[in-house]
C-alpha positions in Angstrom: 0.0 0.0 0.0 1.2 3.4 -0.4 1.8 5.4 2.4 -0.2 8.4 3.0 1.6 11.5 2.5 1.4 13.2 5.5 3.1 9.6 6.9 6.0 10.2 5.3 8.6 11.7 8.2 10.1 14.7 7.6 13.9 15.4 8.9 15.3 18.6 9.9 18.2 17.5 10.2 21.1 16.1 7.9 20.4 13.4 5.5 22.9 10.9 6.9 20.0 11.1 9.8 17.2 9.1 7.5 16.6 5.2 8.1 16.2 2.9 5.5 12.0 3.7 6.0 12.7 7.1 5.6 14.5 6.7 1.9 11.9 3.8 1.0 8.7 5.9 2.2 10.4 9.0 0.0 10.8 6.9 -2.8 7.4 5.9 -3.6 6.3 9.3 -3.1 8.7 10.3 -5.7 7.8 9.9 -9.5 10.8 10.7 -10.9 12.8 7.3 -10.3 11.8 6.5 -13.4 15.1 5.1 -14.8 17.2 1.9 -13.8 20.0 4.1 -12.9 17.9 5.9 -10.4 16.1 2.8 -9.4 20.1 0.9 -8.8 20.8 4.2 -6.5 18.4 4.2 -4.4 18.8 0.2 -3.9 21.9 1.0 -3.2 21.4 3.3 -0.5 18.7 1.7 1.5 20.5 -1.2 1.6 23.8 -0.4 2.9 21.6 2.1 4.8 19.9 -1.1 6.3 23.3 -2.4 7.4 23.5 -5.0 5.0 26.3 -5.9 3.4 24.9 -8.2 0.7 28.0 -11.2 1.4 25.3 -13.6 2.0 22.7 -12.6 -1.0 24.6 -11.7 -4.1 27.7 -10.6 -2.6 27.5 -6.7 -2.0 24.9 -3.6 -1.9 25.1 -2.8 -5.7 25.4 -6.4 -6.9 22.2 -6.7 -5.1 20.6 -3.7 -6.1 21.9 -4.6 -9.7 19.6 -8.2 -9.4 16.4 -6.3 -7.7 16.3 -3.6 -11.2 17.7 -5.7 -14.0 15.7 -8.9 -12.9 12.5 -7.3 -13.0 13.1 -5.7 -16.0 13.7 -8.9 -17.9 17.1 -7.8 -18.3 19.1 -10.8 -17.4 23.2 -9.2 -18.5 23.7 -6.7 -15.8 25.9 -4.1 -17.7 25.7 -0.6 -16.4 24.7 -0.2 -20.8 21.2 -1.2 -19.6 21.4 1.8 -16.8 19.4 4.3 -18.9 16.3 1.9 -19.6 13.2 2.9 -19.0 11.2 2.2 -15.7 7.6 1.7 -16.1 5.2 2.6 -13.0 4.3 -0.8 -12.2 7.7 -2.1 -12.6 8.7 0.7 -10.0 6.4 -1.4 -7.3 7.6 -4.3 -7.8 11.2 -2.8 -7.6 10.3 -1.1 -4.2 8.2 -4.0 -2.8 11.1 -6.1 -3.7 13.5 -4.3 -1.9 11.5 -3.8 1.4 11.5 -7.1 1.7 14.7 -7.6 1.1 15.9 -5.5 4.0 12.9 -5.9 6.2 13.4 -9.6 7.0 16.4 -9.2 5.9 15.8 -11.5 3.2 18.8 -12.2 0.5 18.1 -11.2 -3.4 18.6 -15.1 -4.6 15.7 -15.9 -2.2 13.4 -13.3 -3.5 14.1 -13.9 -7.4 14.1 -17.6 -6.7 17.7 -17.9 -8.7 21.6 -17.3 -7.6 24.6 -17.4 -9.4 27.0 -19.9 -9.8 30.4 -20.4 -11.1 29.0 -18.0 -14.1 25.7 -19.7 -14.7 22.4 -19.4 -12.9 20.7 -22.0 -10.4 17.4 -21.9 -9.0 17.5 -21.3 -5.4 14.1 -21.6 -2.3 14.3 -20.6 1.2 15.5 -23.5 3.4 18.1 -24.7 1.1 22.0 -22.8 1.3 22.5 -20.1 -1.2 25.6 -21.6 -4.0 28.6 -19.4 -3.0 32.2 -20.7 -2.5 35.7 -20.2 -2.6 35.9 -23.1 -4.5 33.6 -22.7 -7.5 35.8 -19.7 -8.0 38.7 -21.8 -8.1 36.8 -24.9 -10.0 38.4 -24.5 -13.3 42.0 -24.4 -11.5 41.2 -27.5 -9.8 39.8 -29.2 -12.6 42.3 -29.0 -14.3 44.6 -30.8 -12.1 42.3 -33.9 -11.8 43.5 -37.5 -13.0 40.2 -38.2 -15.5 40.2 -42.4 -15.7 38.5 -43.2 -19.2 35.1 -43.0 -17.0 35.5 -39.9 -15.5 33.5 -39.7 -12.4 32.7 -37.0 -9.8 31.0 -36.6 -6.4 29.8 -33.7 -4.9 28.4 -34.6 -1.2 26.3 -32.4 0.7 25.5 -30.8 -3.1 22.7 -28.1 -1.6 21.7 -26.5 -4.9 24.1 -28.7 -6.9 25.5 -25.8 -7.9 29.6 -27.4 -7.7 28.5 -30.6 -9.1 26.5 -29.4 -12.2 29.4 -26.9 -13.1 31.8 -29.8 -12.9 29.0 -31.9 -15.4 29.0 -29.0 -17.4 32.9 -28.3 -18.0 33.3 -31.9 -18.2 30.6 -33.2 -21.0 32.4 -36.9 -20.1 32.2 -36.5 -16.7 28.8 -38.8 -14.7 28.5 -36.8 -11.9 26.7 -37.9 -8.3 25.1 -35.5 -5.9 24.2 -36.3 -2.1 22.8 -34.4 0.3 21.3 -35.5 3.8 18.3 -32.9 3.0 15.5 -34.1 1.0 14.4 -30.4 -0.2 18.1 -30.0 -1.3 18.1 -33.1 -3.4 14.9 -31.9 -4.8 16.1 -28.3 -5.8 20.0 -29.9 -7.0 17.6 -32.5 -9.3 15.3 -29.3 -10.6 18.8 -27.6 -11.5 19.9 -30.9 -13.4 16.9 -30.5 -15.2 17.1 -26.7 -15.7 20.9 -27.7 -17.3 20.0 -30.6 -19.0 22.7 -33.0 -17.5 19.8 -35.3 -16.5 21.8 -38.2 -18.5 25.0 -37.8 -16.3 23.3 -36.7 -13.3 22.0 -37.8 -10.2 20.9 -36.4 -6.6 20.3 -38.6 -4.0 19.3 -38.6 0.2 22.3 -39.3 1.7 24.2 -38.6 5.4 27.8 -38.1 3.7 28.7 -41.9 1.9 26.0 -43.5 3.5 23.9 -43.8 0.6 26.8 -44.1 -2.0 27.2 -47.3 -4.2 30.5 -48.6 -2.5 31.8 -49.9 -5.9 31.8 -46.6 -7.4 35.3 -45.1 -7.7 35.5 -41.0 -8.1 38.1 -39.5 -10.1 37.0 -36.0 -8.1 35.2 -35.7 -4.8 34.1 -32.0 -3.9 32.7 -30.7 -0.7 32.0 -27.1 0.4 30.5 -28.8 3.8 28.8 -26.9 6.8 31.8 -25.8 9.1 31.0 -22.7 11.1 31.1 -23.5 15.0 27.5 -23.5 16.5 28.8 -20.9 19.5 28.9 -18.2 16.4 25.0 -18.1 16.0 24.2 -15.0 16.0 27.5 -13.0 16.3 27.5 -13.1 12.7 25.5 -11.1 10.5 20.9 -11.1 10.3 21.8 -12.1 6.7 22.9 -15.7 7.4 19.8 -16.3 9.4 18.2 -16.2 6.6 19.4 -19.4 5.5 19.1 -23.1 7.1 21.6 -23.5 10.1 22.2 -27.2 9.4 23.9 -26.1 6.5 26.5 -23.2 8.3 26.7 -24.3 11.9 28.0 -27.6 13.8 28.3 -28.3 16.7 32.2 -27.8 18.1 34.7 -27.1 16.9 32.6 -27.2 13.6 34.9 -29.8 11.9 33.6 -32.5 12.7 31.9 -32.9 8.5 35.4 -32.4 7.2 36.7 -35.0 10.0 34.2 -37.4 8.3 35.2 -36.8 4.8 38.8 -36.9 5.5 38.6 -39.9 6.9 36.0 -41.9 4.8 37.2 -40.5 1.1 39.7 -42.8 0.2 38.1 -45.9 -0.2 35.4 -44.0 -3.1 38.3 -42.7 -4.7 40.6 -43.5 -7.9 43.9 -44.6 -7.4 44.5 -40.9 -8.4 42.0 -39.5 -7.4 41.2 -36.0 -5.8 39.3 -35.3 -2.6 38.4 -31.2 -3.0 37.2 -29.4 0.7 36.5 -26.0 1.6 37.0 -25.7 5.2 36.8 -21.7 5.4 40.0 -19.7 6.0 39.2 -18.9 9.6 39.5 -22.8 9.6 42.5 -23.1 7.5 45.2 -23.3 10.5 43.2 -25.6 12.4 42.8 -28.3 9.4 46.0 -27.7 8.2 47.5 -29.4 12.0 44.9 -31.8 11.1 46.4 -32.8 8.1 50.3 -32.8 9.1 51.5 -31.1 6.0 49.6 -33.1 3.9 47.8 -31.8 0.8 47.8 -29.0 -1.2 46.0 -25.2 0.0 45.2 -23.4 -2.8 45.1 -19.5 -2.9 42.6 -16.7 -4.8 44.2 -13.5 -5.6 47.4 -14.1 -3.7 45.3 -14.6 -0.7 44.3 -18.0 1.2 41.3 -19.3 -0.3 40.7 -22.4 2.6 40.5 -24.8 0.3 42.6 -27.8 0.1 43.0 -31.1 -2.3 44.3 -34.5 -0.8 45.0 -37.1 -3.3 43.9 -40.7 -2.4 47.7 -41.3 -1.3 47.3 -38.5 1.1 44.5 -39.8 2.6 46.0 -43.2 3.4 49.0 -41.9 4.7 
């Protein structure tokens, strides 16, 4: 509904002074955001004004204001080219309706346009199921590249979410079969609708599964990847309202908050290749902490000169 008028505050004082309301209420009072540039701006501004800093959504303030304009325009490349189109009036309330929620609840963009991107390609994304972001799928075609393929190749994502690391890996490897598990039934659901959305479906599977649990024991891997849940439970809620957003099971554990990578470390070797490649990220805050775990075994691999926290052991790491 729009606001009455006389409802909308009015601030004597400097602008800095205006909540996120304040900018919002203005806005749809004002008939003059009538372009996407104006549109991105104000995005912009109520976000960060809202304290959010967009790392668990699409990764900043203007990346997420970028998704709320160009999304409902239909324009699906956003390139500042596309800054001067047109805004009709209707389009304007989704835009604005859009945004409240996304900084009321706070609620993160992929959640709201039902998609998130991936490794450059788009997934489809629901509440209750983690939003696809990793150190790794930045890294993916670095660590591809170093894999072993047998004249089978075979990967295995476990605890696939989305499937958003799996399906890249099916998708820059036509050869490749690829397995997804995932101890969430409305995660295998989404990673199988995403299979469908990028036609892999003759490669691919998604399956309920509590790490190997459910995987066929004779099945050798020439890749195993993992972006597992690792942040310890005693950091709920000194994070940011973002990450509340999204399912706990699949951020927090309980501990030290290894205890997923413990598992996979120990249990990968026998479901892989001779030389084959087990993939975790384990966080950077985590990175010391595996890193005695592993006893100099393993290769850390960086992004932008920086640690990335995530590490490859081969098979014969694993077993030494």
């Amino acid at each position: 509904m729009t606001p009455d008028p006389g409802d909308v505050p009015v601030h004597d004082g400097s602008p800095h002074e205006l909540s996120w309301k304040d900018l919002l209420a203005a806005a749809r009072e004002d008939a003059t955001f009538c372009r996407a540039r104006d549109l991105v701006r104000l995005c912009e501004s109520v976000i960060a004004r809202a304290g959010l800093t967009g790392f668990n959504s699409m990764g900043s303030p203007r990346k997420d204001a970028e998704a709320l304009v160009f999304e409902t325009l239909a324009i699906r490349d956003h390139n500042e080219r596309y800054l001067d189109a047109a805004v009709s009036s209707l389009e304007r309330v989704q835009i604005l309706g859009l945004l409240e929620r996304r900084v009321d609840g706070p609620t993160p963009v992929p959640y709201l346009l039902g998609e998130s991107f991936f490794a450059g390609r788009r997934f489809t994304v629901r509440p209750g199921v983690f939003i696809p972001r990793s150190a790794l799928g930045k890294l993916l075609d670095q660590v591809l590249a170093e894999v072993v393929w047998s004249a089978q190749p075979r990967a295995l994502e476990l605890g696939c979410g989305t499937g958003a690391l799996g399906i890249s890996i099916a998708v820059r490897v036509p050869a490749a079969n690829v397995d997804l598990v995932d101890i969430d039934p409305l995660a295998v659901q989404v990673a199988t609708a995403n299979i469908r959305r990028h036609r892999v479906g003759e490669r691919m599977q998604a399956a309920v599964s509590d790490m190997y649990d459910g995987v066929d024991r004779a099945a050798r891997y020439d890749v195993i990847v993992a972006n597992l849940p690792y942040v310890p439970e005693a950091q709920i809620g000194r994070t940011n309202t973002e990450i509340d957003a999204e399912p706990q099971t699949a951020i927090y554990r309980p501990g030290d908050g290894l205890d997923l990578v413990r598992r996979a470390l120990a249990g990968s070797a026998p479901h892989l290749a001779d030389r084959g490649l087990l993939v975790l990220e384990v966080g950077t805050s985590n990175q010391p902490a595996v890193a005695e775990l592993l006893a100099g075994r393993g290769r850390w691999w960086q992004s932008g000169g920086a640690a990335a926290g995530v590490v490859s052991l081969t098979r014969a790491d694993l077993e030494a």
